[in-house]
TIRO-2110 file (N, C-alpha, C; in Angstrom, 1 decimal):
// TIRO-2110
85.5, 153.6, 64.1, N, 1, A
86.7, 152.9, 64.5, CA, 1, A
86.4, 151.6, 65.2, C, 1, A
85.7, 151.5, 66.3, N, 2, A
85.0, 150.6, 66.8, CA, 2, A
84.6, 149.7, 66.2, C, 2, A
84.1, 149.7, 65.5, N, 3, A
83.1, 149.1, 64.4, CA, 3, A
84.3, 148.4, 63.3, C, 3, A
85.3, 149.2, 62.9, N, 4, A
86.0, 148.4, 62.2, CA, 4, A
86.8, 147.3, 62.4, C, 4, A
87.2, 147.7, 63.9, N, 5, A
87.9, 147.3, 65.0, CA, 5, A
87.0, 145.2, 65.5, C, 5, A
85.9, 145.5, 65.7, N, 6, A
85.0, 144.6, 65.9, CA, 6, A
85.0, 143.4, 64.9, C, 6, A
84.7, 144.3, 62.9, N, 7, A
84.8, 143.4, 62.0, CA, 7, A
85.5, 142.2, 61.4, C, 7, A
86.9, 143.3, 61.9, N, 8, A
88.4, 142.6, 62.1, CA, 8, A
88.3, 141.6, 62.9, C, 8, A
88.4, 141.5, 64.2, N, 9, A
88.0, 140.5, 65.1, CA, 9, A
87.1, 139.4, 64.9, C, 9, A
85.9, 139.7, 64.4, N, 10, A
85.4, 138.6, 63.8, CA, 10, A
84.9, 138.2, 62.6, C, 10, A
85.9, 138.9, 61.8, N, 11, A
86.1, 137.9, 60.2, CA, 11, A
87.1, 137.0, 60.6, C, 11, A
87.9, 136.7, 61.7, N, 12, A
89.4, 136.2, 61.7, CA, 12, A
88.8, 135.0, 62.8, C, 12, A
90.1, 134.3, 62.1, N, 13, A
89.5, 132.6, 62.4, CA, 13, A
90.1, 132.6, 63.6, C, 13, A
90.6, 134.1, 63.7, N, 14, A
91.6, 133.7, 65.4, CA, 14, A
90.7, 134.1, 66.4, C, 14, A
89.9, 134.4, 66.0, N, 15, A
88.6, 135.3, 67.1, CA, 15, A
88.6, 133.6, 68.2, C, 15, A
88.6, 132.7, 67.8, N, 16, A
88.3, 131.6, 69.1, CA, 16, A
89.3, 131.4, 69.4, C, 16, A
90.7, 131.7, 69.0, N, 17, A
92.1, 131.4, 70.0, CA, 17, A
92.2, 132.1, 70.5, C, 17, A
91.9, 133.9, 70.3, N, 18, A
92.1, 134.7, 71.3, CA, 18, A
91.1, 134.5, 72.5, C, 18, A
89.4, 134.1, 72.2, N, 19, A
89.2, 133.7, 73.4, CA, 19, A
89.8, 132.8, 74.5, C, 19, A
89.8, 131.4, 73.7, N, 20, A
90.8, 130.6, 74.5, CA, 20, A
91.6, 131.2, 74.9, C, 20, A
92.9, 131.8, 74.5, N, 21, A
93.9, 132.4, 75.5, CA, 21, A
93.2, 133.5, 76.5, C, 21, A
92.2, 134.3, 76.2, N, 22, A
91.6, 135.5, 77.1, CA, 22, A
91.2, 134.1, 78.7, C, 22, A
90.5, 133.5, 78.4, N, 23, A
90.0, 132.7, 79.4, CA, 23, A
90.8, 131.9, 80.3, C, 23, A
91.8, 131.4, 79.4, N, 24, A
93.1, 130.7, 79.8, CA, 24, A
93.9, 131.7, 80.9, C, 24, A
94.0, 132.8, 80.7, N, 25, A
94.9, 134.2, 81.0, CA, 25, A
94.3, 134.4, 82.4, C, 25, A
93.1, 134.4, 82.1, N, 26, A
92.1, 135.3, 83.1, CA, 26, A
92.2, 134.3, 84.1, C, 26, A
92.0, 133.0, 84.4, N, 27, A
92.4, 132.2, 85.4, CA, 27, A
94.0, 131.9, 86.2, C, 27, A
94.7, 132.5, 85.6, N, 28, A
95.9, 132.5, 85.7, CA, 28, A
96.1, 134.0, 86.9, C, 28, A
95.6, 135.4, 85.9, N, 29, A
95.9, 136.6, 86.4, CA, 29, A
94.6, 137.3, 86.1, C, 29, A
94.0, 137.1, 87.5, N, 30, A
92.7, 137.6, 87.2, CA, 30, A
92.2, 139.2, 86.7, C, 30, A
93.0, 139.5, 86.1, N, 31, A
92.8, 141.0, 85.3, CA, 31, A
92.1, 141.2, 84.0, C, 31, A
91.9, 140.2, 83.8, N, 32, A
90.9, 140.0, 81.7, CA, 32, A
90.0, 139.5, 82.0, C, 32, A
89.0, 140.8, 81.2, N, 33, A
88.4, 140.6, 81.5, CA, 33, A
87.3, 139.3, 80.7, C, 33, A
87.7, 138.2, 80.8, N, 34, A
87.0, 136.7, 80.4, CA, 34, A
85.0, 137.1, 80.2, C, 34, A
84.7, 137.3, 81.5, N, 35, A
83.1, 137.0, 81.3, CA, 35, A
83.1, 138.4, 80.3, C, 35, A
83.7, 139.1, 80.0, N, 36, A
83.2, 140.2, 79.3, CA, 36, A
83.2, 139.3, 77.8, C, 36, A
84.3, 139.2, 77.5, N, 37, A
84.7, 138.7, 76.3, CA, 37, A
83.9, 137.2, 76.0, C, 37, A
82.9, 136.3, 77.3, N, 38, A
82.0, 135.3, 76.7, CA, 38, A
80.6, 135.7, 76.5, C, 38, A
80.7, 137.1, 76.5, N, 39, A
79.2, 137.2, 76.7, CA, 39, A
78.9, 138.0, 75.3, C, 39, A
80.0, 138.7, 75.2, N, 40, A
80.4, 139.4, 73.7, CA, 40, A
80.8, 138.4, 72.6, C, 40, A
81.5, 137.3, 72.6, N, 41, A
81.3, 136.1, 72.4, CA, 41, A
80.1, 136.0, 71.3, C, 41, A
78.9, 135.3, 73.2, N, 42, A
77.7, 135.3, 72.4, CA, 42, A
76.9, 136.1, 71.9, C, 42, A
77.1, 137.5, 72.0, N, 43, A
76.2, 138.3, 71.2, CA, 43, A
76.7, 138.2, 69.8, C, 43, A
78.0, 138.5, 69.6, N, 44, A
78.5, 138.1, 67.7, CA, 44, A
78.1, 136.7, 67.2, C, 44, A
77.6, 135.7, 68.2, N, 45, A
77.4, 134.6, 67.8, CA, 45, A
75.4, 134.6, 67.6, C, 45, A
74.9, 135.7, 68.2, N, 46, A
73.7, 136.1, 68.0, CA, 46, A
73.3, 136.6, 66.4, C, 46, A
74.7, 137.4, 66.5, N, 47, A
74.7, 138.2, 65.0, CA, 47, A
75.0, 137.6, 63.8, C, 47, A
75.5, 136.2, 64.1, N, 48, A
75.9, 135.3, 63.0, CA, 48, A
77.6, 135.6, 62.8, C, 48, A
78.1, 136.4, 63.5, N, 49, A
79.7, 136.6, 63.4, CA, 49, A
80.4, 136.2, 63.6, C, 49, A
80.2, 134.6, 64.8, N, 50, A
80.8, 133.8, 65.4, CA, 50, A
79.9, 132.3, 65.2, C, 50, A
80.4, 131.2, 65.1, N, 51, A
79.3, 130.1, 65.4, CA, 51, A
78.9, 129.9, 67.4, C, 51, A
77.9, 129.6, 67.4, N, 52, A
77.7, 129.3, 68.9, CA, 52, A
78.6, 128.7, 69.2, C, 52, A
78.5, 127.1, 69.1, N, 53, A
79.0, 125.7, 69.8, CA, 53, A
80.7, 126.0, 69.9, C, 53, A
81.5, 126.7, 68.7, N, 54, A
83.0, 126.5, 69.0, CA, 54, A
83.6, 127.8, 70.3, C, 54, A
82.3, 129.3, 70.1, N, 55, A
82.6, 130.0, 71.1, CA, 55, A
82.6, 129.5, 72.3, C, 55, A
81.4, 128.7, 72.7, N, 56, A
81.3, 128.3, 74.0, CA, 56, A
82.5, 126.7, 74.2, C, 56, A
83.0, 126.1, 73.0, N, 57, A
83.9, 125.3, 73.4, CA, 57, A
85.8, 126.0, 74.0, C, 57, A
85.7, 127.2, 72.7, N, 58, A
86.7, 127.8, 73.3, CA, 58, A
87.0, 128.4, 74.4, C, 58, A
85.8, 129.0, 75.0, N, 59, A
85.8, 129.4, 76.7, CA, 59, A
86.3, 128.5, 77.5, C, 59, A
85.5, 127.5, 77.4, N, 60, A
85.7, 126.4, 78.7, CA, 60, A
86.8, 125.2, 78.3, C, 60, A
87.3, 125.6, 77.1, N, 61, A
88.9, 125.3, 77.0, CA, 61, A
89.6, 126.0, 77.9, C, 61, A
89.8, 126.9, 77.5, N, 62, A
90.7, 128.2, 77.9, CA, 62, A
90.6, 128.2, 79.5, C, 62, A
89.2, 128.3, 80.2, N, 63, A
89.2, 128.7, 81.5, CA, 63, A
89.5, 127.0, 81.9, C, 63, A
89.7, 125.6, 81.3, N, 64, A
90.4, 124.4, 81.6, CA, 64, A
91.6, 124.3, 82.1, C, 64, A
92.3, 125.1, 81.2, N, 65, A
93.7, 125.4, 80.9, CA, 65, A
94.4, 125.9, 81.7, C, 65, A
93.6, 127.1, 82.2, N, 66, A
94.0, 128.0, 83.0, CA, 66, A
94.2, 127.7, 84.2, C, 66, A
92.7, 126.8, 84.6, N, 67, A
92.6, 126.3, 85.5, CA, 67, A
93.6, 125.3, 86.6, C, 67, A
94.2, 124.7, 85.3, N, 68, A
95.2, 123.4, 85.8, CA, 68, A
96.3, 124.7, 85.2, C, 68, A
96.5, 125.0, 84.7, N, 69, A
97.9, 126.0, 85.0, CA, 69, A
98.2, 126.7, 86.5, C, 69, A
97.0, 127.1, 87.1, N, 70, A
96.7, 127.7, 88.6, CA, 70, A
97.0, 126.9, 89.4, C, 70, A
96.2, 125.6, 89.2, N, 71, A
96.6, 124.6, 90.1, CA, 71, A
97.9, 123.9, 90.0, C, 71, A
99.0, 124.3, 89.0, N, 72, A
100.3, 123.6, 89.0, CA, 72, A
101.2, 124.7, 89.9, C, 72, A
100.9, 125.7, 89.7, N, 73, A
101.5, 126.5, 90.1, CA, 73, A
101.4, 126.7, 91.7, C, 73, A
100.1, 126.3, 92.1, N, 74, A
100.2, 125.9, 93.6, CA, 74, A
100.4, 125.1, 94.0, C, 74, A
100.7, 123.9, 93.2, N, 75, A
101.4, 123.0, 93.3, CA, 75, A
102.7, 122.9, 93.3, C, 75, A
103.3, 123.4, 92.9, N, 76, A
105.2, 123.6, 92.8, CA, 76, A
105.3, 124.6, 94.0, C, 76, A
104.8, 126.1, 93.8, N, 77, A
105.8, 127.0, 94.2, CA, 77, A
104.4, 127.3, 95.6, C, 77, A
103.3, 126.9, 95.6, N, 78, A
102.5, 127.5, 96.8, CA, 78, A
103.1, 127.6, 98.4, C, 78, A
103.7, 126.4, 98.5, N, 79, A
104.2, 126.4, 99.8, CA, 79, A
105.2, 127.4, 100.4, C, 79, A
106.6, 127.1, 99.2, N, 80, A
107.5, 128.6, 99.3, CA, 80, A
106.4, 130.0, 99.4, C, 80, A
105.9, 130.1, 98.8, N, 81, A
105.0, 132.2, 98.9, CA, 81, A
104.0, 131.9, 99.7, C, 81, A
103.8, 131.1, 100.6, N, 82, A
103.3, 130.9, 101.2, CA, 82, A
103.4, 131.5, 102.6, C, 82, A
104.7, 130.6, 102.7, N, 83, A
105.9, 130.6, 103.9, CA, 83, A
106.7, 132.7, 104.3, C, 83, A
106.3, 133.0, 102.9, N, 84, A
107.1, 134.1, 102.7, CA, 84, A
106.0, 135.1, 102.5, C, 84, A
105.0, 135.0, 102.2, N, 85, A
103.7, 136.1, 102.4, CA, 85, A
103.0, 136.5, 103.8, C, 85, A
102.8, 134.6, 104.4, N, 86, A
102.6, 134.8, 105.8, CA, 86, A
103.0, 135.0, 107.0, C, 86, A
104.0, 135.8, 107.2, N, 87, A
104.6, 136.0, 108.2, CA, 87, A
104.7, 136.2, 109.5, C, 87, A
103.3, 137.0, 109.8, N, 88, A
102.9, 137.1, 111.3, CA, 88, A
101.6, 136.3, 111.9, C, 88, A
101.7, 136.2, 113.3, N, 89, A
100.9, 135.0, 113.8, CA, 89, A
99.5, 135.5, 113.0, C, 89, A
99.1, 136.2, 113.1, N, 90, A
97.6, 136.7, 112.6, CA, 90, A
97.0, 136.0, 111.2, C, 90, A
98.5, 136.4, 110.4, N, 91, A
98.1, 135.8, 109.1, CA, 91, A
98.1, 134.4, 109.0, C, 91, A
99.5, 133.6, 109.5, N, 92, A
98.8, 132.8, 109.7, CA, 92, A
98.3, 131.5, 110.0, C, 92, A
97.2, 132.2, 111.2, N, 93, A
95.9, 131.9, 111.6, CA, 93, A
94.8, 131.8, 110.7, C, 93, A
95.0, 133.1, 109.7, N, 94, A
94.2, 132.8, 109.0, CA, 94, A
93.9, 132.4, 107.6, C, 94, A
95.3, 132.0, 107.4, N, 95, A
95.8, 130.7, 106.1, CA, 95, A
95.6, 129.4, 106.9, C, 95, A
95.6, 128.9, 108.0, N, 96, A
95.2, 127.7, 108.4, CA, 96, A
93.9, 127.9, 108.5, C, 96, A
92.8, 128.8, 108.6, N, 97, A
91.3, 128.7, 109.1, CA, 97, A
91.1, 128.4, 107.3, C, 97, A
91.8, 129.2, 106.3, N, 98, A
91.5, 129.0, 105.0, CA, 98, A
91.8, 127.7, 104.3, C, 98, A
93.2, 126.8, 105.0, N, 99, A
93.4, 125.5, 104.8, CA, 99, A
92.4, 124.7, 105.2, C, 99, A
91.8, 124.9, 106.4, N, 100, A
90.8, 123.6, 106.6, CA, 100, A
89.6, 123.7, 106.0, C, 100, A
89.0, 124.7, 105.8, N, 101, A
87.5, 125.5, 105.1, CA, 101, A
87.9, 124.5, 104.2, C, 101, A
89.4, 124.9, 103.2, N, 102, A
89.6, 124.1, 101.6, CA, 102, A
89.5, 122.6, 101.6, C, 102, A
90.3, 122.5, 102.5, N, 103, A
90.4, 120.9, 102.9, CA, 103, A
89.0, 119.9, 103.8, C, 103, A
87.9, 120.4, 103.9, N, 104, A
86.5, 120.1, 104.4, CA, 104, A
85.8, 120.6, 103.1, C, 104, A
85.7, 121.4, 102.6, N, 105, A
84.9, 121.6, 101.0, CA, 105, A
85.5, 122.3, 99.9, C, 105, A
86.4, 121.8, 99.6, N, 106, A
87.8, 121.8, 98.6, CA, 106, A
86.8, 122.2, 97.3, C, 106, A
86.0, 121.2, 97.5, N, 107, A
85.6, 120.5, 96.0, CA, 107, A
84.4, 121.5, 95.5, C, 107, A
83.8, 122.4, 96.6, N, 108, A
82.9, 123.1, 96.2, CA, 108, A
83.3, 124.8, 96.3, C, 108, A
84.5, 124.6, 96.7, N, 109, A
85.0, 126.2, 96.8, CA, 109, A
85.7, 126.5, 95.1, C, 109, A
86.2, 125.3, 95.1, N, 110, A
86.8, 125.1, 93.4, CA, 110, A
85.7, 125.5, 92.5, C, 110, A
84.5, 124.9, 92.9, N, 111, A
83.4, 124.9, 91.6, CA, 111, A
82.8, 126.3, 92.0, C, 111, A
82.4, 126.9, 92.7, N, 112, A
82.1, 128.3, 93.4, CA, 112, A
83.0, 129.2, 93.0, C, 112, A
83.7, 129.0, 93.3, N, 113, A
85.0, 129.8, 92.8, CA, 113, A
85.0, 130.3, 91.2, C, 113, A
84.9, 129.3, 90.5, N, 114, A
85.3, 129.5, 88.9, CA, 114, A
84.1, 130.7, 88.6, C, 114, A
83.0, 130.9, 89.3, N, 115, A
81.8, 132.0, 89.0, CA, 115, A
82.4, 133.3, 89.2, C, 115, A
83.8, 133.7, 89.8, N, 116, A
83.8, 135.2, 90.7, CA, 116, A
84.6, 135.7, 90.4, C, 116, A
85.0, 136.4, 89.9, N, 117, A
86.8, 136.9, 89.2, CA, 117, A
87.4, 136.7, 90.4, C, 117, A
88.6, 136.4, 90.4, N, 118, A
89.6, 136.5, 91.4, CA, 118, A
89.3, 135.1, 92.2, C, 118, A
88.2, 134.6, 92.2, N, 119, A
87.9, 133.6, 93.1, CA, 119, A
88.5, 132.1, 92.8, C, 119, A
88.3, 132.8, 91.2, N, 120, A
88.9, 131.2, 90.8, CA, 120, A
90.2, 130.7, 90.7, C, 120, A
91.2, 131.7, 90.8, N, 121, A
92.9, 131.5, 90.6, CA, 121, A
92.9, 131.4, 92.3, C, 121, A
92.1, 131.9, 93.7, N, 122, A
92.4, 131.8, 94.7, CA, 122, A
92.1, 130.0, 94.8, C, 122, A
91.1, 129.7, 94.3, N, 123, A
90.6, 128.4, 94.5, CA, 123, A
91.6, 127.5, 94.2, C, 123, A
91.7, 127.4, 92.8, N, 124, A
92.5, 126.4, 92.2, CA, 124, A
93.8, 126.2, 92.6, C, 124, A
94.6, 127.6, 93.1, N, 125, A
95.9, 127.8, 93.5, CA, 125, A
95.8, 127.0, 94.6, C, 125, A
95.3, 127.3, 95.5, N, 126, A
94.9, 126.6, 97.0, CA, 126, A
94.7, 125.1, 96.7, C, 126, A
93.7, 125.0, 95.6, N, 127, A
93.6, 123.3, 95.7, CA, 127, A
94.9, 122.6, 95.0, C, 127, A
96.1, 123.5, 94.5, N, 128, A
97.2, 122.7, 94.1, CA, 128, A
98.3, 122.8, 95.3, C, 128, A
98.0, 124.1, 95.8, N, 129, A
99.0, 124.3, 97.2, CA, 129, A
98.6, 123.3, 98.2, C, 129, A
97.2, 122.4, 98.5, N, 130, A
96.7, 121.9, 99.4, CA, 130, A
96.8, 120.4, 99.0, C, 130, A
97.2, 120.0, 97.3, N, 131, A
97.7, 118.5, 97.0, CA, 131, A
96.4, 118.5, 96.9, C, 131, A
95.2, 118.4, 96.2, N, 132, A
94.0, 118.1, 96.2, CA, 132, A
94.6, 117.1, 94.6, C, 132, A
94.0, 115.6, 94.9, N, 133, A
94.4, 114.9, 94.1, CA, 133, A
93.9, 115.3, 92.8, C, 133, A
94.6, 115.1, 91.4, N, 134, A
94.4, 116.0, 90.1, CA, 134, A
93.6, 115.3, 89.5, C, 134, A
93.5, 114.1, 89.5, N, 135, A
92.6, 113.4, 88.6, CA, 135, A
91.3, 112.7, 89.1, C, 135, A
91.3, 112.5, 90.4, N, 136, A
90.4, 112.2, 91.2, CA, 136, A
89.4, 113.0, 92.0, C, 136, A
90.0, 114.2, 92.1, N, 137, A
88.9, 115.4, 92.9, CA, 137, A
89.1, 117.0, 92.2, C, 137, A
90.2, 117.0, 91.4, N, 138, A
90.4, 118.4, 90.8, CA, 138, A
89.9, 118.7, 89.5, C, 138, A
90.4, 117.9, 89.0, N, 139, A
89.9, 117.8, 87.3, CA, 139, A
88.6, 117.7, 86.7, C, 139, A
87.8, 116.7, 87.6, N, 140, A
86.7, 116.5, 87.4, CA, 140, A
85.9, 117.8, 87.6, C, 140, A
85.8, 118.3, 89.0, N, 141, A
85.3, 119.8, 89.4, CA, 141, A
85.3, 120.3, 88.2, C, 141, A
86.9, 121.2, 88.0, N, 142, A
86.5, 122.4, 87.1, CA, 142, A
86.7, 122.1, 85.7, C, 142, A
86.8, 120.6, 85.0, N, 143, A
85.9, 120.6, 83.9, CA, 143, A
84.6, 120.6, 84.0, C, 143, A
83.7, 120.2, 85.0, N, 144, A
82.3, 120.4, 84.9, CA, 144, A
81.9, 122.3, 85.1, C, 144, A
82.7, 122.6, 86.0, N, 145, A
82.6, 124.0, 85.8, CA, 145, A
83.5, 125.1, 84.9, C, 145, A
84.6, 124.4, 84.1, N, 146, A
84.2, 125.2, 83.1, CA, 146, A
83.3, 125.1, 82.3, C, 146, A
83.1, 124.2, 81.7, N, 147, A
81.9, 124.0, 80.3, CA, 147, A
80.4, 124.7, 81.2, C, 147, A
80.3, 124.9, 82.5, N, 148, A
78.8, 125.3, 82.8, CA, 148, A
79.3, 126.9, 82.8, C, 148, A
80.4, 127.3, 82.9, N, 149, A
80.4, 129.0, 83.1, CA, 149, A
81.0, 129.3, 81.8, C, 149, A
81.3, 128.7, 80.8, N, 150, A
81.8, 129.3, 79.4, CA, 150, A
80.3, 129.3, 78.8, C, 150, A
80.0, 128.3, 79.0, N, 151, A
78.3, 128.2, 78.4, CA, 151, A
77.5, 129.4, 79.0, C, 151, A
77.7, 129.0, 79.7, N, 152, A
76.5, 130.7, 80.4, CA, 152, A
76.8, 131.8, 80.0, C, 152, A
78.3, 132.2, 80.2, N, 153, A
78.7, 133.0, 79.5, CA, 153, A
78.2, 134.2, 78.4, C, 153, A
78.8, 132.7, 77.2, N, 154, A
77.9, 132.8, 75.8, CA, 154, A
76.7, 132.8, 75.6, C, 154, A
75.9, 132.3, 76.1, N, 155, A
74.3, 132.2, 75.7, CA, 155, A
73.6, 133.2, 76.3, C, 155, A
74.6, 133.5, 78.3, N, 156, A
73.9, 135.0, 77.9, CA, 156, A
73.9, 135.9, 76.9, C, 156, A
75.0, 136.0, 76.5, N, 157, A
75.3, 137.2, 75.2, CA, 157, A
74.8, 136.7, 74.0, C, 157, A
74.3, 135.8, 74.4, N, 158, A
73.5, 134.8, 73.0, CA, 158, A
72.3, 135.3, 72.9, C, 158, A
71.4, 135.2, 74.2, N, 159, A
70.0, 135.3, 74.4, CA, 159, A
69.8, 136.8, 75.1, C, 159, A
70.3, 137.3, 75.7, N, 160, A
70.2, 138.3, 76.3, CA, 160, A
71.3, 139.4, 76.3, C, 160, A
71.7, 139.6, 74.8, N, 161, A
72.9, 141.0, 75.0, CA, 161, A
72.0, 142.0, 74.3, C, 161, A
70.9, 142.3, 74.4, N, 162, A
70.7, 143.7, 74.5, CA, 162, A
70.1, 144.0, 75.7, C, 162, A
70.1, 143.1, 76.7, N, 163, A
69.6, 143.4, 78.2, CA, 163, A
70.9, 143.4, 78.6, C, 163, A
71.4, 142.8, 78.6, N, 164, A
72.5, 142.7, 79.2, CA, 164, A
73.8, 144.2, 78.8, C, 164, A
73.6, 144.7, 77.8, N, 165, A
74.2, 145.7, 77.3, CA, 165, A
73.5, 147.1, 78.0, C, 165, A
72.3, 146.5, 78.3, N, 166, A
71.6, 148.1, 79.0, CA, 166, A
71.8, 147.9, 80.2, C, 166, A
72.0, 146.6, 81.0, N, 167, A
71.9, 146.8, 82.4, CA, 167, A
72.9, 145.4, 82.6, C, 167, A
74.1, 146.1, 82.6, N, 168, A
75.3, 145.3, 82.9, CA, 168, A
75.3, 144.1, 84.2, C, 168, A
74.9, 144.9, 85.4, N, 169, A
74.5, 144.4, 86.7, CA, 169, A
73.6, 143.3, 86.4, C, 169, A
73.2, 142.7, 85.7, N, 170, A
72.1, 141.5, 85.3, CA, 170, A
72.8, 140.7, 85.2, C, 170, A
73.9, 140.7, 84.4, N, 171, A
74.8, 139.5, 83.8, CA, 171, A
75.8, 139.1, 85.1, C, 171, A
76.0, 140.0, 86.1, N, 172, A
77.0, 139.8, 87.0, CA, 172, A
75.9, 138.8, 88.1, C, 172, A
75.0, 139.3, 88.3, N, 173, A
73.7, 138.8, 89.6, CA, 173, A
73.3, 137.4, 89.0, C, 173, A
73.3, 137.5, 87.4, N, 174, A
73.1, 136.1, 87.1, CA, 174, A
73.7, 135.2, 87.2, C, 174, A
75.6, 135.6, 86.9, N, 175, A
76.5, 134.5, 87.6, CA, 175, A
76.9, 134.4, 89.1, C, 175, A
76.4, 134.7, 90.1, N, 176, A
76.6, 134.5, 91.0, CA, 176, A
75.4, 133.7, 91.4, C, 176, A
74.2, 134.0, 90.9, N, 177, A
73.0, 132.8, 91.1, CA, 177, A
73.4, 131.4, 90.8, C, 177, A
74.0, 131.1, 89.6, N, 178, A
74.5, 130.1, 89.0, CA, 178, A
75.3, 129.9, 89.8, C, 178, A
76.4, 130.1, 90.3, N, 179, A
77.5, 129.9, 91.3, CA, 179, A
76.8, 129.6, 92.1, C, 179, A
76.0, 130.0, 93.0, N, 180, A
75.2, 129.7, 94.4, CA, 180, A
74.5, 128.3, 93.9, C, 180, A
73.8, 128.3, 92.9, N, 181, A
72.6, 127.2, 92.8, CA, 181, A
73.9, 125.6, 92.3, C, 181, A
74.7, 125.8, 91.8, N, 182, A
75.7, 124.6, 91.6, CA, 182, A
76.3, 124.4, 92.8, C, 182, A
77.0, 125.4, 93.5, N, 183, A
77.3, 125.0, 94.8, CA, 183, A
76.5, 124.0, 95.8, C, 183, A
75.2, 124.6, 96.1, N, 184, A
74.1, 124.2, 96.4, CA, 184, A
73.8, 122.6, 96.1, C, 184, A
74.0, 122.4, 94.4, N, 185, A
73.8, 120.8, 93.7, CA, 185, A
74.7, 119.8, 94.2, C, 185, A
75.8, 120.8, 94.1, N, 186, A
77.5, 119.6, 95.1, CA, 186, A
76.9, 119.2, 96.5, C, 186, A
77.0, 120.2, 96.9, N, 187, A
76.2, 119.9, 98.5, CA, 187, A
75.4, 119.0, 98.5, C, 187, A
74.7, 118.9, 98.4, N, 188, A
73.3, 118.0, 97.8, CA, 188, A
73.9, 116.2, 97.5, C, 188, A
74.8, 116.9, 96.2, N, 189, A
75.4, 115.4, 96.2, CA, 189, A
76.4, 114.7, 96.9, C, 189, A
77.1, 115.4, 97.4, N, 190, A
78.4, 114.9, 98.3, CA, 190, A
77.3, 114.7, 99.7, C, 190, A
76.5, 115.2, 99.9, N, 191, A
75.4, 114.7, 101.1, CA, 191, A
74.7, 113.2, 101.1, C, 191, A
74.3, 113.3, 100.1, N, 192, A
73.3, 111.9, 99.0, CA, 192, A
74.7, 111.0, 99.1, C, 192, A
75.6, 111.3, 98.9, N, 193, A
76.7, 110.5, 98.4, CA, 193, A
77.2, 110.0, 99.3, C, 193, A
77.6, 110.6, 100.5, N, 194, A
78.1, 110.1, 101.8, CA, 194, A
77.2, 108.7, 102.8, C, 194, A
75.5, 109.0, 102.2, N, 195, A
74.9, 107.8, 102.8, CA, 195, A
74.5, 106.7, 101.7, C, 195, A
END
């Protein structure tokens, strides 16, 4: 059943819209599971069932998408559920400690972000609720990070899905390395860049 189930999926030319939408989705409502579906991706793209280059463009379409969908949305309505979620002094306190953290490294909690499930719809929502300019400080970010986490994605499942299939925990430790070590690069250059 599986197996038929699979073949279906990728004899169909829809196999890269459904990614795109899975990735698009998953930044929006962090419940889809996306890195599963890029790494499975590139294992069918191992097997010849998928081409590489359009899996890995469809991801980091999709998590593009998504991304500026997150951020419009905290853009229009952030402030109202904002107002209405935080209601006591406690909280917040601690939506202003989270405003200024964004607002002092906006740019690298966005790109950090896109590595974590759930991190990345907190991120991007925040940097539209916070007016983080769209074409000048937003856009830039998480196109470079999507095209680096759709890609990794895939290539894990490209290069490594029978490790990765035995020992799940690899593929999760590997994206959070990548998250750390890009974060890390911004730093670096927003440092370099300041003198």
């Amino acid at each position: 059943m599986l197996d038929s189930l699979v073949e279906l999926v990728t004899s169909s030319s829809w196999t890269y819209l459904l990614l795109f939408g899975l990735t698009a989705a998953d930044a929006v409502l962090p419940l889809l599971p996306s890195e599963t579906a890029l790494i499975a991706a590139g294992i069918l793209a191992a097997r010849g069932d998928l081409e590489l280059l359009p899996a890995m463009a469809a991801g980091a379409a999709g998590a593009l998408v998504g991304d500026n969908v997150s951020y419009l949305v905290g853009r229009r309505i952030g402030r109202p559920a904002s107002a209405r979620l935080f209601t006591s002094e406690r909280a917040k306190e601690r939506f202003r400690w989270v405003e200024n953290l964004c607002r002092r490294r906006g740019t690298q909690i966005v790109l950090t972000g896109r590595f974590l499930p759930g991190g990345r719809t907190a991120a991007t929502f925040s940097a539209g609720l916070l007016g983080f300019r769209w074409l000048t400080r937003f856009l830039p970010v998480v196109f470079v990070a999507a095209i680096v986490w759709a890609s990794t994605g895939v290539l894990l499942g490209y290069f490594g899905g029978e490790l990765v299939e035995r020992n799940p925990w690899f593929a999760i430790v590997l994206l959070v390395a990548l998250a750390a070590a890009a974060g890390l690069m911004f730093e670096v250059y927003r440092r370099v860049g300041r003198r």
